[in-house]
N, C-alpha and C positions, 0 to 999 in steps of 0.2 A: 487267949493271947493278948497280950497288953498291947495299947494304942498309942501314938504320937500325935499330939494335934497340932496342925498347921495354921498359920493365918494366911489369907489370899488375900489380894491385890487384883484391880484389873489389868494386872500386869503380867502374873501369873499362868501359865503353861503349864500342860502336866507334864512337857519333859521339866521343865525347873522345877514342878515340884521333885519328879521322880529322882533329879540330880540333890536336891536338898534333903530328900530324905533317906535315899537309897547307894547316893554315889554315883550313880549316871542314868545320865535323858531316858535310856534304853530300855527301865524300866515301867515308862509312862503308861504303860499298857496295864500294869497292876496296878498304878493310881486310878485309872480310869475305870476298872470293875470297882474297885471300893470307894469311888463317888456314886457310881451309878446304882450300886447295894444299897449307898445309905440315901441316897436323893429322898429331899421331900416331897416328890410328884410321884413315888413310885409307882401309885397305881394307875396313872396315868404314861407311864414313859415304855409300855408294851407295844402304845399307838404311836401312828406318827402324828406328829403334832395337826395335819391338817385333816387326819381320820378324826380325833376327838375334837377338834372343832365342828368337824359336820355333825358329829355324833350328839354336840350338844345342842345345835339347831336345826336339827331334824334331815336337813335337806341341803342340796347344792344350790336348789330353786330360792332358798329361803333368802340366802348369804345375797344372791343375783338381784332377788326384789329390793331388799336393803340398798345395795349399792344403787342400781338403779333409782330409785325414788330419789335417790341424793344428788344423782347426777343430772334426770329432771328439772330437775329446780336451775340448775347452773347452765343448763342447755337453755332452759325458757327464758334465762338472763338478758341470752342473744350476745353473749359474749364472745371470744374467743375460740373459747370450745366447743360453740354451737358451730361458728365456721369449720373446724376441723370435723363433726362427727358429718354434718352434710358434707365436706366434700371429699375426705378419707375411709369413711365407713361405709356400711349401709344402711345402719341405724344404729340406734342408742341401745337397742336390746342385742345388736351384737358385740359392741364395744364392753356393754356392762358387764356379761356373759365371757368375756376374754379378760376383761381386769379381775372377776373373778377367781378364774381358772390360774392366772400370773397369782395372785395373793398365795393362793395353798401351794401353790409352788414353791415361794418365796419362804413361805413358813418353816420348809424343809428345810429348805436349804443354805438358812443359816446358820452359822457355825460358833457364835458369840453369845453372850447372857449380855450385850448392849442393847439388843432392840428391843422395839417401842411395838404399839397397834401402829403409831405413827408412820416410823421409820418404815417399815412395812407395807405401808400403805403408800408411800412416797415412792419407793423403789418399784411397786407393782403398776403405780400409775406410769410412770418412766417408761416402762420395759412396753406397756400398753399404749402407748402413744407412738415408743419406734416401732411399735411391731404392723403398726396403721400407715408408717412411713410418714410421718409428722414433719409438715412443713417447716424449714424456718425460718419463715417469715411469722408463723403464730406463735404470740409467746405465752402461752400457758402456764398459770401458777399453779405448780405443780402439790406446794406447800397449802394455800389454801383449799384445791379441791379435795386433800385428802381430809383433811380439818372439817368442812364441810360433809362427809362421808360418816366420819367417824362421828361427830355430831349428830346423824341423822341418828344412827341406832339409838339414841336414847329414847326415839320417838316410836318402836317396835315393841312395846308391852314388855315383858320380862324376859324375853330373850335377847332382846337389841339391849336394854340396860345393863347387861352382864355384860355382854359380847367382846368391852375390849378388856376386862378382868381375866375371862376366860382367855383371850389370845396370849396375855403377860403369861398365865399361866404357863400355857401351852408349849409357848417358847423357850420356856425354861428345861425343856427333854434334857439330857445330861446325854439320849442316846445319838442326839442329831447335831452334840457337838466333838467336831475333830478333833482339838489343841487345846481347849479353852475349860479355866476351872472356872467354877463360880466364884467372881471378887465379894472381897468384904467378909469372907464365913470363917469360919473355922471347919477343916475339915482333918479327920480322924485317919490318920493309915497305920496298921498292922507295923509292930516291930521289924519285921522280915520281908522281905521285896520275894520271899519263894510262896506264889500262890499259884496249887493244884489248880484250882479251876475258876471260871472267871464269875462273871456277874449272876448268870444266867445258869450256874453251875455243871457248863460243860466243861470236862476233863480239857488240860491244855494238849496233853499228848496226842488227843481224839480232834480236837475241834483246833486246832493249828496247825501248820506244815512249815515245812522248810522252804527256803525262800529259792532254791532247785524246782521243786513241785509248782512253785506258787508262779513262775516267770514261765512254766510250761505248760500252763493250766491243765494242772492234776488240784479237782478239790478236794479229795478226801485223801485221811491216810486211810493203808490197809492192812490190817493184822491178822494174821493165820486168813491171808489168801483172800480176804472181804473186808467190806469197807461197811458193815453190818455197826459195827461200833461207833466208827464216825455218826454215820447216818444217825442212829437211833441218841448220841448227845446232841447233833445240833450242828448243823455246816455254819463254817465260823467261814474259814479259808484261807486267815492271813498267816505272813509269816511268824515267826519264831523270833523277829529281829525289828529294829527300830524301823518306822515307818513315814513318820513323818517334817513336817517343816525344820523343828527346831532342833533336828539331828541331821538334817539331809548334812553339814559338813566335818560331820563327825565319828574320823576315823577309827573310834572304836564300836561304832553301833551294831558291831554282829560278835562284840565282845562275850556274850552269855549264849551264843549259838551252841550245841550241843552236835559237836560236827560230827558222832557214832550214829546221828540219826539221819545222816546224808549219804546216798548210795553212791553218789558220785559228783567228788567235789571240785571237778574242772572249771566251772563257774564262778564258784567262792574262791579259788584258786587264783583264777585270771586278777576278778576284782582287787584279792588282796595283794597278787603283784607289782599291779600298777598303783595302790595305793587308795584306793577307789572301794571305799564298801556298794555292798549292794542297794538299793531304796525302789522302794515304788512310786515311781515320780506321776501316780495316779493325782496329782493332787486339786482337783479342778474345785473342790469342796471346801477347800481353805480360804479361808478367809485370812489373804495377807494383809488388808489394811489397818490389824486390830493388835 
């Protein structure tokens, strides 16, 4: 089947691709298995971004020492953040152990191909300071201690000299992002916006549901009386219909719903009365400021 190739911007969305290539947002769901088919981290994008980070440092302890040691130095300064860790914490090996624990957090949980080790590390130091209840009267450079951090790794042998290569990597999952294409590439989609099955090659009629099922929580569908089939492709769960930000006001997003496969469509009914498609205003993962 012949391809179209796109150029992206980091302006770019897969519903605008999917409207540029397809005719509407609604199919952003088929752009996004055939980025994530053709990604060039494939063999990493199984994990989540902050499993194959540990997986390449051995240990959670390892990540902890690094940080730590870096934060040592900045504690023995007698600066600022020596006031904060004596009189907000209880030591430096809990604070380090918690900005830790925020980083793999963070790793996940971004949703854009803009961050850095840096940026990263900025945000986890942040979330790790209120989470200490950070006075403010201390003003903490929150920009240098991470700078300082990231600097240290070079001083860890061959695993700290990799470490923020490996995290660019990492962040690059195409699985851990919501909305967002990768800018600047050229990316290939299929003449046809009708694809059987997604990334991961479960069947869509198997591994999706109607958005009836989906707001009732029924995960699977069932055929001949079992849910044997579901199960054995892959629980996906979502609906059948547009999902997210860059459609939430767009009254056609349940336009390719396939409404013979709805047992009862009082719900879709109501929504489209009133003028109101249906969405999963699930959206805590999105990254609106991008």
């Amino acid at each position: 089947m012949a391809s179209n190739n796109y150029l992206t911007d980091k302006f770019t969305s897969l519903g605008g691709l999917a409207s540029v290539a397809y005719g509407s947002s609604t199919f952003f769901n088929t752009v996004a298995d055939q980025i994530k088919r053709n990604s060039r981290t494939t063999s990493l994008d199984h994990q989540l971004p902050s499993n194959a980070l540990l997986d390449y440092v051995g240990s959670k302890q390892v990540l902890i020492d690094m940080f730590k040691s870096a934060l040592e130095e900045e504690y023995d300064s007698l600066s600022e953040f020596t006031d904060f860790i004596d009189i907000h914490t209880t030591s430096l090996s809990s604070f380090s152990e918690k900005l830790v624990s925020f980083f793999l957090e963070v790793i996940n949980e971004k949703s854009t191909y803009s961050e850095t080790a840096s940026s990263l590390m900025e945000f986890s130091i942040n979330r790790s300071l209120n989470f200490f209840k950070k006075a403010e009267g201390l003003e903490i450079n929150i920009s240098d201690l991470s700078f300082k951090i990231i600097s240290k790794f070079q001083q860890f042998e061959y695993l700290g000299k990799d470490l923020e290569k490996v995290i660019s990597l990492v962040v690059n999952n195409p699985k851990t992002k919501v909305s967002a294409v990768v800018p600047d590439t050229i990316v290939p989609l299929k003449e046809t916006s009708l694809q059987n099955k997604d990334e991961r090659g479960v069947e869509r009629n198997c591994g999706t549901i109607s958005p009836q099922k989906y707001y009732q929580n029924i995960g699977f569908n069932i055929e001949n009386q079992s849910i044997v089939k579901s199960a054995k492709q892959g629980y996906v769960g979502y609906p059948l219909v547009s999902l997210l930000g860059e459609s939430l006001l767009n009254p056609d997003s349940y336009e390719n719903l396939d409404l013979s496969k709805i047992d009862n469509n009082s719900i879709l009914n109501e929504a489209t009365d009133s003028n109101q498609a249906i969405y999963n205003i699930s959206l805590s993962r999105i990254n609106l400021g991008n």
